[in-house]
VONUNU-549356 format. One line per 4 residues: number of its first residue (from 0); their letters; for each residue y, z, x of C-alpha. Coordinates in nm, 3 decimals, decimal comma, always signed. Layout:
N
NUM) a) Y Z X  ...;
//
This chain:
405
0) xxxx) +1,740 +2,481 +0,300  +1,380 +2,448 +0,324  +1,174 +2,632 +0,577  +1,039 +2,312 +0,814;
4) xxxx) +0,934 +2,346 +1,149  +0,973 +2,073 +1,455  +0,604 +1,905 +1,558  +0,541 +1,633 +1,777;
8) xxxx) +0,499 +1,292 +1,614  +0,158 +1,176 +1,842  +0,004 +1,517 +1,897  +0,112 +1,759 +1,621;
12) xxxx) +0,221 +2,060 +1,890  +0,506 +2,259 +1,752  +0,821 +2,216 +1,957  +1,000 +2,530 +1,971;
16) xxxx) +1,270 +2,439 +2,193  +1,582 +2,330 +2,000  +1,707 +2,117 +2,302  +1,463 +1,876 +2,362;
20) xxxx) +1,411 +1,553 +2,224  +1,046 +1,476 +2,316  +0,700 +1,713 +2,327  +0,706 +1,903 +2,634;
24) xxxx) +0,286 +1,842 +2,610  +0,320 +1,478 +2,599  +0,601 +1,353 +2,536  +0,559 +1,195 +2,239;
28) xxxx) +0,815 +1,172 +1,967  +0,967 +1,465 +1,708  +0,951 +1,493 +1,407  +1,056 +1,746 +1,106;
32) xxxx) +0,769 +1,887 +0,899  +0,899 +2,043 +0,592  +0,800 +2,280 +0,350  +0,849 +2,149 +0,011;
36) xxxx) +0,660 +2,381 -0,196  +0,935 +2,553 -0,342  +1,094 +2,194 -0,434  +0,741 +2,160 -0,640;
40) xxxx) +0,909 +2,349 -0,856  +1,162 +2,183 -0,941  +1,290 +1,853 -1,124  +1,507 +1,542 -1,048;
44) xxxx) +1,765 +1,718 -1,259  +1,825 +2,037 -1,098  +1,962 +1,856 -0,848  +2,212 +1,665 -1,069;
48) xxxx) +2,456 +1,955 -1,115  +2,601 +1,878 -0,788  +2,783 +1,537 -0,708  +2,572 +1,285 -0,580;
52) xxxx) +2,554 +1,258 -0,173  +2,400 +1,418 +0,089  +2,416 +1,761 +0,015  +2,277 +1,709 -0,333;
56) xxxx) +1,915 +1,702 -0,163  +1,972 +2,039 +0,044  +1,693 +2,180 -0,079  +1,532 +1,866 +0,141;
60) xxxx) +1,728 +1,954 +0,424  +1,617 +2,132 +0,776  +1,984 +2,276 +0,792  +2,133 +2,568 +0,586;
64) xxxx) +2,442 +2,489 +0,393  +2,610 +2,786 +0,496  +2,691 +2,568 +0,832  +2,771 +2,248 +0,620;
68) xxxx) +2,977 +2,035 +0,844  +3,092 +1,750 +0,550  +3,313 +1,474 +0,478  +3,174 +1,408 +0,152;
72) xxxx) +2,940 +1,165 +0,274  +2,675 +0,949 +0,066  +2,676 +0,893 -0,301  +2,739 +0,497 -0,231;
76) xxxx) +2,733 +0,236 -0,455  +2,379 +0,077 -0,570  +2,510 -0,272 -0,704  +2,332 -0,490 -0,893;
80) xxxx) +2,387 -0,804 -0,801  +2,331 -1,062 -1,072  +2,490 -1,364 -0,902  +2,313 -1,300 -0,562;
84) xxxx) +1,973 -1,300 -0,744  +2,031 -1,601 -0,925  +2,169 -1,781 -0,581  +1,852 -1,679 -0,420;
88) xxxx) +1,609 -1,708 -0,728  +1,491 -1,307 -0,717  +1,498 -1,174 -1,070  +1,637 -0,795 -0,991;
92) xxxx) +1,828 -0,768 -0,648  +2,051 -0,430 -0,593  +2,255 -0,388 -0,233  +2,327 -0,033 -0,157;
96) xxxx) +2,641 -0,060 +0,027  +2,652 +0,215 +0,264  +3,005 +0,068 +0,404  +3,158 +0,296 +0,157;
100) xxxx) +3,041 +0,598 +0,345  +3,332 +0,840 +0,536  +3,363 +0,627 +0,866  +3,191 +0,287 +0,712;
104) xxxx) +2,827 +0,339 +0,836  +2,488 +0,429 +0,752  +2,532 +0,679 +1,052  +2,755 +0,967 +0,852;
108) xxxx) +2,380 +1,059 +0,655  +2,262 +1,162 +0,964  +2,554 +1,288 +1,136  +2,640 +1,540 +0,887;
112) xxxx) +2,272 +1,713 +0,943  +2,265 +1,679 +1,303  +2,627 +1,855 +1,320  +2,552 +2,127 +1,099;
116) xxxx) +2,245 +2,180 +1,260  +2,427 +2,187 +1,617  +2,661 +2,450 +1,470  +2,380 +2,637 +1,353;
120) xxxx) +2,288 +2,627 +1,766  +2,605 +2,673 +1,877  +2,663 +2,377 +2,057  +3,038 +2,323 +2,187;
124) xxxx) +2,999 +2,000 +2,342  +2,820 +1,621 +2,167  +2,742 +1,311 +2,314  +2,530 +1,021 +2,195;
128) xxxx) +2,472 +0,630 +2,337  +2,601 +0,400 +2,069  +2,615 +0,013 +1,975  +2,943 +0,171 +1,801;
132) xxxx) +2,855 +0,260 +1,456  +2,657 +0,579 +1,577  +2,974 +0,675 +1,796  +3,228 +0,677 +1,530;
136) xxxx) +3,020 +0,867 +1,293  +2,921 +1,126 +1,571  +3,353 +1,148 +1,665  +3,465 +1,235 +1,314;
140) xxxx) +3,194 +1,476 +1,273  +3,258 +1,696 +1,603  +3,622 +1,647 +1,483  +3,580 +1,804 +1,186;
144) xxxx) +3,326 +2,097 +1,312  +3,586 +2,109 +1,652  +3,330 +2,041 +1,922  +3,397 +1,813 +2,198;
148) xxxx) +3,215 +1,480 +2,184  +3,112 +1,236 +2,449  +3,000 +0,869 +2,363  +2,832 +0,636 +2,591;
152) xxxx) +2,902 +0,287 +2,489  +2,758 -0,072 +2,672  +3,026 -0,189 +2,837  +3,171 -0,510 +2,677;
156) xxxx) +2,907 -0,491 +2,357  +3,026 -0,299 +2,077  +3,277 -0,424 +1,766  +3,668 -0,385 +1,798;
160) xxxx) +3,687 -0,133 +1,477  +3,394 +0,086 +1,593  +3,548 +0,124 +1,943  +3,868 +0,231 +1,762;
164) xxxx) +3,711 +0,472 +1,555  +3,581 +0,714 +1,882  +3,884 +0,677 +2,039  +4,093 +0,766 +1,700;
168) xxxx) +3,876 +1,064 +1,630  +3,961 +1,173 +1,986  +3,589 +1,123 +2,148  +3,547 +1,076 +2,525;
172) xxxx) +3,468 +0,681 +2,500  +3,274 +0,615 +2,846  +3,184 +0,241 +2,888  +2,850 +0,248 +3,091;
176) xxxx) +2,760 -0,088 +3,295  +2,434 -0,203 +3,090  +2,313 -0,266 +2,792  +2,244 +0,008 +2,464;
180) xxxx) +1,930 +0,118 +2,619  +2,086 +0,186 +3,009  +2,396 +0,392 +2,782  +2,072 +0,639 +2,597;
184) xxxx) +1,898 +0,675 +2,920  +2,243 +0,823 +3,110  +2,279 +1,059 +2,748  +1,951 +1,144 +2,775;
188) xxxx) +1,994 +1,298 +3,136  +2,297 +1,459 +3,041  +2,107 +1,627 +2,732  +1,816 +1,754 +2,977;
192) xxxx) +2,022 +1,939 +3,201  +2,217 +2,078 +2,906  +2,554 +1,943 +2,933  +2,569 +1,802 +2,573;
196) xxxx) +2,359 +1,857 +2,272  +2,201 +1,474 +2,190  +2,255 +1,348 +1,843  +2,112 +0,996 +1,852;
200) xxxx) +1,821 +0,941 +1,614  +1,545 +1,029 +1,867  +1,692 +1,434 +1,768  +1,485 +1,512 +1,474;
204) xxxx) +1,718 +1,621 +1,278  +1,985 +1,292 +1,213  +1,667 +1,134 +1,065  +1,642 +1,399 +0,781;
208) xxxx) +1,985 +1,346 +0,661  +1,877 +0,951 +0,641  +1,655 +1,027 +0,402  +1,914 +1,069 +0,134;
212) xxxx) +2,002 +0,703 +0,112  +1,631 +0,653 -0,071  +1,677 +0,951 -0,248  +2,005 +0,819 -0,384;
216) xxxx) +1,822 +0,510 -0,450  +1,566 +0,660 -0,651  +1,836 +0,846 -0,859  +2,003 +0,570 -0,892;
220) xxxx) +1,728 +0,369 -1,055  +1,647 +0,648 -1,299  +1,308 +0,712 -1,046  +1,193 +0,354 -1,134;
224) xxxx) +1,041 +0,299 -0,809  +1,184 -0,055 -0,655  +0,894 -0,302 -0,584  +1,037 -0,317 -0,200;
228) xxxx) +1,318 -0,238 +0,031  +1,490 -0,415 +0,287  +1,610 -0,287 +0,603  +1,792 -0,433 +0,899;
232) xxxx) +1,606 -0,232 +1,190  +1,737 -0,170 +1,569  +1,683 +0,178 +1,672  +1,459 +0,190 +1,393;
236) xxxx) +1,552 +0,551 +1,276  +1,635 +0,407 +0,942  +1,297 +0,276 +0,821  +1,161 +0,547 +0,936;
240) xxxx) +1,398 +0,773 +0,706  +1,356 +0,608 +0,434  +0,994 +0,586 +0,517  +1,006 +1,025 +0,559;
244) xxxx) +1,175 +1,059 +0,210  +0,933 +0,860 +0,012  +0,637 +1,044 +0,166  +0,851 +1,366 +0,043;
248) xxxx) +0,908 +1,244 -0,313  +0,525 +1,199 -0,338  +0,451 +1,544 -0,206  +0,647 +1,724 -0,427;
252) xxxx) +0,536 +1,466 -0,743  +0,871 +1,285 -0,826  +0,704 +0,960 -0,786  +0,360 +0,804 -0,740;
256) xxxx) +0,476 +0,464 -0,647  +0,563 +0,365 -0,302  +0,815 +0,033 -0,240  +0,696 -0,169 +0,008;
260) xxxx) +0,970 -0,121 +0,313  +1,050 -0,431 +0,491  +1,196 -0,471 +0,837  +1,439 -0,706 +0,961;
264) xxxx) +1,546 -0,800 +1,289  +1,757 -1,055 +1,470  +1,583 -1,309 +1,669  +1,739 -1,164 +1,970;
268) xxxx) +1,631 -0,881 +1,944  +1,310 -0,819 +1,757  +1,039 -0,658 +1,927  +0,922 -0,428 +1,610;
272) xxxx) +0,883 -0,752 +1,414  +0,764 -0,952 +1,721  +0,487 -0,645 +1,708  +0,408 -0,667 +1,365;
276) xxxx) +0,339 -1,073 +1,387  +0,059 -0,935 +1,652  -0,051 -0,696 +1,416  +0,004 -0,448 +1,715;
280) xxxx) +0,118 -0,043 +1,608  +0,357 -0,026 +1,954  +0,551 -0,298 +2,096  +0,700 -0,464 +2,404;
284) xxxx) +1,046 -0,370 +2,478  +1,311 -0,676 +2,544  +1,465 -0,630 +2,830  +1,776 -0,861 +2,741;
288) xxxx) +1,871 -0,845 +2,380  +2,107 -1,049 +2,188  +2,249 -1,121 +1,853  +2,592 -1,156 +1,685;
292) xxxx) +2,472 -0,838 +1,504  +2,562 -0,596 +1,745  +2,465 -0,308 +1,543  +2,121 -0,351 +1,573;
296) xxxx) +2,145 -0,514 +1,942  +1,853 -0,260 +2,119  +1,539 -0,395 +2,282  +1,370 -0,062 +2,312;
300) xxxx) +1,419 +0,100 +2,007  +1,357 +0,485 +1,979  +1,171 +0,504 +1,647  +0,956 +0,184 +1,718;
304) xxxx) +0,644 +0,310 +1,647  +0,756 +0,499 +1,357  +0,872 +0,163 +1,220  +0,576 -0,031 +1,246;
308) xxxx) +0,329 +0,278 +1,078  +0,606 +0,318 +0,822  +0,590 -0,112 +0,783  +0,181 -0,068 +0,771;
312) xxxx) +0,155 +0,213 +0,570  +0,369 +0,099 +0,261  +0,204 -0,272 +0,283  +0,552 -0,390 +0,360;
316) xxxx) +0,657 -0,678 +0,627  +0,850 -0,786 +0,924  +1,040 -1,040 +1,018  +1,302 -1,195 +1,225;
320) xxxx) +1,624 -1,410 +1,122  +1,865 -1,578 +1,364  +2,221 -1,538 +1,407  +2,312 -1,805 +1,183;
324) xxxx) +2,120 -1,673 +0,891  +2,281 -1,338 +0,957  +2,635 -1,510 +0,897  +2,531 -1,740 +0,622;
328) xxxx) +2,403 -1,422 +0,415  +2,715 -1,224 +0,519  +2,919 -1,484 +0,386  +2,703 -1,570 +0,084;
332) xxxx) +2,726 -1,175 -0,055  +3,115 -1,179 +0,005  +3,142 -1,465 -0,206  +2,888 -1,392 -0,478;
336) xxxx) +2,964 -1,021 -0,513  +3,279 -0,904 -0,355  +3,089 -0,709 -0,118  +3,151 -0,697 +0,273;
340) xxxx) +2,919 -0,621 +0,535  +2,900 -0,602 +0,935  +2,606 -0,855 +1,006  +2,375 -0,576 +1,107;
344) xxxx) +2,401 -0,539 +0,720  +2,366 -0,897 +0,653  +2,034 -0,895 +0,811  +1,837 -0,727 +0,550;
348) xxxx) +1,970 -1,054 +0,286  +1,901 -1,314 +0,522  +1,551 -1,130 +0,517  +1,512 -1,152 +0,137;
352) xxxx) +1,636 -1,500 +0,089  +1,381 -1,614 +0,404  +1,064 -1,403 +0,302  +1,121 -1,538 -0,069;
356) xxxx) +1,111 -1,898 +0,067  +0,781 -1,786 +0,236  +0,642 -1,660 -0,070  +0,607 -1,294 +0,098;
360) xxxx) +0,830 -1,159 -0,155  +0,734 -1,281 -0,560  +1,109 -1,372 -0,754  +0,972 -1,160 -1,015;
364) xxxx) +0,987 -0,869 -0,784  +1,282 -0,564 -0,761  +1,435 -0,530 -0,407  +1,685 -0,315 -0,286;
368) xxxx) +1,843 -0,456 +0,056  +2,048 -0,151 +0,226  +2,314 -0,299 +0,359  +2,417 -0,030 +0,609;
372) xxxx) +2,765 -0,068 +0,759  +3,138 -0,220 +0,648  +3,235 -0,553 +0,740  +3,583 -0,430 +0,870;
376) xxxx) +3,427 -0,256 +1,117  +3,359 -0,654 +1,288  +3,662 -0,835 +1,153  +3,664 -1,065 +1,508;
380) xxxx) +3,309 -1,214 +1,362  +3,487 -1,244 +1,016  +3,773 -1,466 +1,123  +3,547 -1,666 +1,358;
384) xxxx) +3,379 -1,754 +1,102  +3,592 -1,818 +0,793  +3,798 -2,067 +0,719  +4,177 -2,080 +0,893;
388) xxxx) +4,447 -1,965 +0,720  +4,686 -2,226 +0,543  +5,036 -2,308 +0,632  +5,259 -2,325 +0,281;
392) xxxx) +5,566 -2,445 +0,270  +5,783 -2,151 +0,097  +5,774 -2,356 -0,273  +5,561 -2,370 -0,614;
396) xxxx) +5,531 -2,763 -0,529  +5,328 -2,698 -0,197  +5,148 -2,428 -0,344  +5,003 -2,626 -0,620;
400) xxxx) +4,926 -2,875 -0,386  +4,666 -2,660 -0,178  +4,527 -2,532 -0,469  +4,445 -2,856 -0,615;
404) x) +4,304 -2,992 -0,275;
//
């Protein structure tokens, strides 16, 4: 573990209090300020004798790995998807598939910091608003470490599998009347009197265990820095993340090359990419989101602002796609590489094949789109959206006859 300290995004105060999730000066937004000198000293290698994944990148990590709470998370697969960059004309396209993580999400990166470093406190009791994906990763991981966990879920709005994931793990599921933003503010009460310790992304610390999906990335690739990387964005945490770890890998000297990071959000609900088509650093909150994407499904999105100086600061872009681009991109990477997303995921290839029709992105460029959650976890969009399946007589005859059709 490396000695960090928590400091206030907008004013720099340090934030001594482990329980709060915004400066008590202004209350502006955390953030984790490491000290990486020691890592100075060190290579890409050192870090290689232990399997690829999270915990690889301790010395990275605010959280000491005495109080590991782990279910072998990270250390997905970086595909290279030849067929995908042909169908979309983009000479080097890789998905990182972070579907293959311990619950099927993104969200077990972040969970397995923010648990260990709730353990560190002592905290007996979890809770955390959720579109779903956040909920199931936060209910395995209090499993595991044997705290209780509350989730706070809009009522009616998140995906069959994700539901069934809290309430499998044995979380208290509580469907709030409102939308994702209404379920954080009710969490957010309950984490200022005490009554749970918060572990959405707007606590510092689930951000620092994000980082490891670039620093995967970057192992992955040998360090050969990508041109640019796509990111479906909602809460936003996850640009921001990525955003965190690259600044890291240039402090301590691993790289001198910075990918341009690239935002994407449904036309529903976009108001960091609305923001950055105004050229504006903050944004305007939506008060009614909506997409088929229900993963990134938030009009007020904690880590906003973060996104859009992360966006700015790498010379990257922003854009919306709509619903039916999300499914036609979900579709189009099942059937070109065997891969299967949620559409939250799908997002981030709808965004490359649309910003290389624009000309934003060059075909001559190399992109990584993260792809961040499993496609099981939303099989009711799947079947809505695929073909119906086939009655067959029980003979060879019939079968040949649907094959050749």
């Amino acid at each position: 573990m490396a000695d960090h300290k928590v400091v206030c995004w907008d004013c720099s105060s340090v934030v001594d209090d482990p329980y709060v999730n915004n400066c008590p000066k202004c209350g502006g937004l955390l953030t984790v300020k490491m000290d990486l000198r020691p890592v100075k000293e060190m290579r890409p290698e050192d870090l290689r004798k232990e399997n690829i994944g999270v915990w690889r990148y301790a010395p990275f990590m605010p959280v000491d790995p005495s109080n590991k709470v782990s279910i072998q998370e990270g250390g997905t697969p970086l595909y290279k998807t030849d067929r995908l960059s042909k169908e979309l004309g983009v000479s080097q396209a890789y998905v990182k598939f972070e579907g293959l993580n311990p619950t099927g999400s993104f969200k077990d990166r972040g969970m397995t910091i923010g648990v260990s470093h709730a353990k560190e406190l002592g905290a007996k009791v979890v809770g955390c608003a959720s579109t779903g994906n956040t909920s199931a990763s936060l209910a395995a991981y209090a499993a595991k470490a044997d705290m209780k966990c509350a989730v706070f879920l809009p009522s009616g709005k998140v995906a069959a599998g994700k539901l069934a994931q809290a309430l499998f793990y044995g979380a208290k599921v509580l469907s709030i009347d409102g939308n994702f933003d209404d379920a954080l503010d009710l969490a957010l009460k309950m984490a200022e009197e005490r009554k749970i310790y918060l572990l959405n992304s707007i606590n510092p610390y689930r951000p620092e265990g994000q980082k490891s999906v670039l620093f995967e990335i970057m192992d992955q690739l040998r360090y050969n820095v990508p041109d640019r990387i796509i990111l479906p964005v909602g809460n936003a945490a996850n640009i921001w993340a990525v955003y965190k770890a690259i600044q890291e890998l240039k402090e301590v000297g691993w790289i001198s090359k910075v990918p341009k990071l690239t935002g994407i959000q449904a036309e529903g609900s976009a108001p960091v990419a609305k923001a950055f088509a105004a050229g504006k650093k903050d944004f305007i909150a939506e008060e009614h989101p909506e997409t088929i994407a229900t993963a990134i499904r938030i009009g007020n999105p904690v880590s906003g602002r973060k996104a859009l100086h992360a966006i700015y600061d790498t010379k990257g872009f922003s854009t919306t796609v709509t619903d039916k681009e999300i499914i036609s991109a979900q579709q189009l990477l099942g059937k070109k590489e065997g891969v299967c997303v949620e559409p939250a995921s799908a997002a981030s290839i709808a965004g490359l094949k649309k910003l290389l029709s624009m000309g934003i992105i060059d075909k001559n460029e190399k992109v990584v789109c993260i792809c961040t959650g499993n496609g099981l976890k939303d099989p009711d969009t799947i079947m809505d959206n695929s073909p119906p399946v086939i009655p067959c007589k029980n003979s060879v005859k019939d079968v040949e006859r649907i094959l050749n059709q």
